[in-house]
C-alpha positions, 0 to 999 in steps of 0.5 A: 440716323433713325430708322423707318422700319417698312416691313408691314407696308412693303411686305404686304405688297409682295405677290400672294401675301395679304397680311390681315389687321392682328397679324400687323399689329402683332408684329408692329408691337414687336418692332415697337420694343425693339426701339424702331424710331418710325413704323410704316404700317400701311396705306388707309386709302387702300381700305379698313384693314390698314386704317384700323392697323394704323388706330391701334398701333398709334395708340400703343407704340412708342414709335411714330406710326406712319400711314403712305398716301398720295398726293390726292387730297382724299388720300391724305384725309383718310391717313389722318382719320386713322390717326396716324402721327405721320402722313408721308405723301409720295409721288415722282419728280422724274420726267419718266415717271411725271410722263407714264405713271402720273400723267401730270407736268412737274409744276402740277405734281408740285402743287399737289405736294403743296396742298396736301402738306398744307392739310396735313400740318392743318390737321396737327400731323407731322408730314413726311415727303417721298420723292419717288424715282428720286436718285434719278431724278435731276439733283437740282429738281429735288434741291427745288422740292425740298426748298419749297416743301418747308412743311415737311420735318423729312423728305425722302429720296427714293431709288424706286427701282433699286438702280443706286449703287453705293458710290451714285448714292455718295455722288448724289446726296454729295451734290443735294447735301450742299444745298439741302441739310442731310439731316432732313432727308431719308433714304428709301431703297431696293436691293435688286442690286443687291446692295441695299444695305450698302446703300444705306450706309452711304447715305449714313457716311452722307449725314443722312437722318433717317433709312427706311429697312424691312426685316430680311429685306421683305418687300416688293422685287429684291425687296428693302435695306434688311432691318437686321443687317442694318442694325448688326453693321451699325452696331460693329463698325459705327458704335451703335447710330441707330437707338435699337436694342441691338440685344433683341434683334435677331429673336424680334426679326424672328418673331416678326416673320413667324408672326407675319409666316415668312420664311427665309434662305437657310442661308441668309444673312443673320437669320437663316438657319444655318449661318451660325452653325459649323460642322467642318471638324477644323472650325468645330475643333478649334471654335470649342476653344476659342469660337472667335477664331472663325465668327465675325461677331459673337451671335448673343451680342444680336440674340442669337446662338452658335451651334456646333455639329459634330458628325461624319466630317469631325476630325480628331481634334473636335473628338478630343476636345468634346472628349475633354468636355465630357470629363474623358481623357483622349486616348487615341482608342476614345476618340477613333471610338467617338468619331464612328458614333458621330458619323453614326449618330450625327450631326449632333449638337455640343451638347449632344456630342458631350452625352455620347461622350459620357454615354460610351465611356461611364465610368 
């Protein structure tokens, strides 16, 4: 499965945000390194700011840059005058949204498809469909879309209000999939379940070839699969299906946010600031020994960092092994000694807490 890392488009679409062209591209030249197969950077019919971000990101990435448009002919010439390596047109196939967001009959919607992936592969581009509202979307309507539309290397299904659970996904792509090659479909999906990126190994287990995801999950509403998430599970539980430098991932995400000046949870998965700290004096003891026993993953395998807290709430164990750290032997006196500078100084870091160590007890 490749990945289509949708961050700089999605992101900028969430209220109050307006990311200018340096700030995309900076953090599009991030993801790049990373290895991200596709980077959908924005949509050139909203303006110069995202045609001028799609110019300089397709001539400096690895990755193929793709710019959003609908199925209007004007749309799609100003993707390509942009240059963009992929054009991906979008419009619904549902009977809600034909009726109250487009206001055009199926037919005419299919022949809007038609036309624009006819000037897009004129022009040399690779064009790329999203069928929005897909996954509620009658399967046979789609089967039909993805059979007449030959012109496309992918067509996207995609769960625009983030109703899909994982098992309507499997049910889903079970039933597309035995007309329709996974291999040439993608999944675009939204958390407001919160199980997006759930979802996306569904869609995985499904044969699927390609997931859009956004870092920490940014994005409209709950927002998209989470980049980092995506990338961690792969890497633990499939042997690594996605060609991502899993070594780099947390300090790239990072840095995307910081160049994008987003922040996230304390408490989010991955990178919140605080998942990979302990302090409670059982974990902090035994994890000076062996930090296994209480991580599902040791953090340097992403490019991250365990810390260990060391204040009111240690107990004697974390004392006497910070002790043992330091070169101290642990006599009951040294550690009831350490312990009251902890609850005094703390929450202190290992190393930190080893300092106080050889500080109180020079010999």
């Amino acid at each position: 499965m490749e990945l289509l890392d949708v961050t700089l488009r999605e992101g900028d679409q969430m209220p109050g945000r307006s990311y200018d062209a340096d700030q995309k591209i900076d953090a599009g030249l991030t993801l790049d390194e990373l290895g991200i197969s596709y980077l959908q950077v924005g949509f050139p019919a909203t303006g110069e700011k995202d045609q001028e971000v799609i110019r300089t990101l397709a001539s400096e990435t690895t990755a193929d840059v793709v710019g959003i448009a609908r199925a209007v002919e004007r749309d799609v010439e100003l993707a390509l005058e942009a240059d963009a390596d992929v054009v991906e047109v979008f419009g619904p196939l549902s009977e809600l949204q034909l009726e109250h967001a487009i206001g055009a009959s199926r037919d005419e919607m299919l022949e809007r498809f038609e036309r624009v992936l006819g000037l897009i592969n004129d022009h040399g581009a690779t064009a790329h469909v999203t069928l929005v509202d897909a996954f509620r979307t009658e399967p046979q309507r789609v089967i039909d879309a993805a059979s007449r539309f030959a012109d496309a290397e992918i067509v996207t299904l995609a769960d625009t209000v983030g109703a899909a659970t994982p098992t309507s996904v499997t049910e889903y792509l079970d039933t597309v999939g035995q007309r329709i090659d996974p291999a040439r479909l993608g999944v675009h999906l939204h958390d407001d379940l919160g199980v997006a990126t759930a979802n996306v190994f569904a869609a995985y287990e499904a044969g699927v070839g390609k997931a859009d995801v956004s870092v920490a999950s940014l994005g409209e509403r709950a927002g998209n699969p989470a980049l980092e998430e995506v990338v961690a599970i792969g890497n633990l539980e499939y042997e690594a299906p996605f060609d991502v430098r899993a070594d780099d991932l947390l300090p790239s995400c990072q840095s995307v946010l910081s160049t994008l000046e987003e922040d996230v949870h304390s408490r989010k998965a991955l990178l919140g600031d605080e998942v990979m700290e302990h302090e409670s004096g059982i974990h902090t003891a035994v994890m000076l020994e062996e930090p296994a026993v209480f991580e599902p993953f040791d953090p340097a395998r992403f490019g991250g960092e365990r810390r260990l807290l060391f204040g009111a709430g240690t107990g004697t164990g974390g004392a006497k092994g910070i002790l043992e750290r330091a070169g101290v032997a642990p006599t009951d006196e040294r550690i009831d000694t350490l312990l009251a500078a902890f609850e005094e100084r703390g929450p202190l870091e290992t190393q930190q807490a080893v300092s106080v160590a050889e500080e109180l007890f020079d010999s």
